[in-house]
C-alpha positions in Angstrom: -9.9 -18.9 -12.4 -12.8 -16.4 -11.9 -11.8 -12.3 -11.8 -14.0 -11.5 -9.1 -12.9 -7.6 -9.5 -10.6 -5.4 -11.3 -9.4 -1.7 -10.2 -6.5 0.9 -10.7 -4.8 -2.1 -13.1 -4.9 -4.8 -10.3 -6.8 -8.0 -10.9 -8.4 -10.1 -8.1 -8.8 -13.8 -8.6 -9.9 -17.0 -6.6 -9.0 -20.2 -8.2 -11.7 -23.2 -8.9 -11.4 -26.2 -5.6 -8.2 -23.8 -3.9 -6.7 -25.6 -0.9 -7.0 -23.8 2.5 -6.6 -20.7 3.9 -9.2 -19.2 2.3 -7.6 -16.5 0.5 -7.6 -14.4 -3.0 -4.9 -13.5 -5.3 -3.8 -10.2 -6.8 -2.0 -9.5 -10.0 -0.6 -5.9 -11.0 1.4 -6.1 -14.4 4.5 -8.9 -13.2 3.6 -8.7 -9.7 1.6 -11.2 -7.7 0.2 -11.0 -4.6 -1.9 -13.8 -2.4 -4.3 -12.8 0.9 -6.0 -14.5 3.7 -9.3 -13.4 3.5 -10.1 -14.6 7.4 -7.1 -12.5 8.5 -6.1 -10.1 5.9 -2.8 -11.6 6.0 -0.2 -11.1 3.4 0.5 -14.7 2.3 3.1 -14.0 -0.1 3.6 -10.4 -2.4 6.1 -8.9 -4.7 3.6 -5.9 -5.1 4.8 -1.8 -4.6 3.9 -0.9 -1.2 1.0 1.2 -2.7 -1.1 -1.4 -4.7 -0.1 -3.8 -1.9 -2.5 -1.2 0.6 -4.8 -0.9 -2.1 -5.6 -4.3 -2.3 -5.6 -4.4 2.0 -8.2 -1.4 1.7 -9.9 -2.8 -0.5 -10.6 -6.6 0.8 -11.5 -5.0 4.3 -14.3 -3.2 2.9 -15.4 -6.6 1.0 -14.4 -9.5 3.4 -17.7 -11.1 3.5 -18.4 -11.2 0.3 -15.2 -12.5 -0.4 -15.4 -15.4 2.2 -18.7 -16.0 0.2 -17.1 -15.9 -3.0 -13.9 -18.5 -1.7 -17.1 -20.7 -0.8 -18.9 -20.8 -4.4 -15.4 -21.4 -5.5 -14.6 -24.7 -3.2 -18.2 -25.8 -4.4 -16.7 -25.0 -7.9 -19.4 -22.6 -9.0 -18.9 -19.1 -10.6 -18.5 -16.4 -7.8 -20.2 -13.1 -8.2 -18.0 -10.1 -8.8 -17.3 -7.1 -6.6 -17.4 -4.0 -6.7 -13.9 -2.3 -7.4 -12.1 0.2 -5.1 -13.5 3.7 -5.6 
């Protein structure tokens, strides 16, 4: 599973051939965290309220190249990275 970006301890991944929505997940220390990049949706999250906005904040900013990085991923080819939150 490709990091596509790492900032303030949080990891953003996209898994290889992922089954629809497109979406990314988010892991800070234990908790886990899954988005819908179309919508930018909470799927599922047991993150603090702050890294949860973080990761919000930062996935606006970056939605196309995220929806471009899910498709690389469904054609199972290595995504580019992005730049972390500032």
């Amino acid at each position: 599973m490709p990091t596509i970006s790492f900032f303030y301890g949080i990891r953003i991944e996209m898994f290889w051939n992922e089954h629809p929505p497109p979406h990314f997940h988010a892991e800070y220390a234990e908790h886990l965290m899954r988005v819908n990049i179309e919508t930018l949706s909470i799927l599922t999250s047991d993150f603090p309220k702050r890294q949860e906005k973080l990761v919000l904040q930062w996935a606006e900013e970056h939605q196309v190249e995220l929806l471009e990085a899910w498709k690389l991923c469904r054609l199972m080819q290595t995504p580019n990275s992005i730049a972390p939150l500032d």
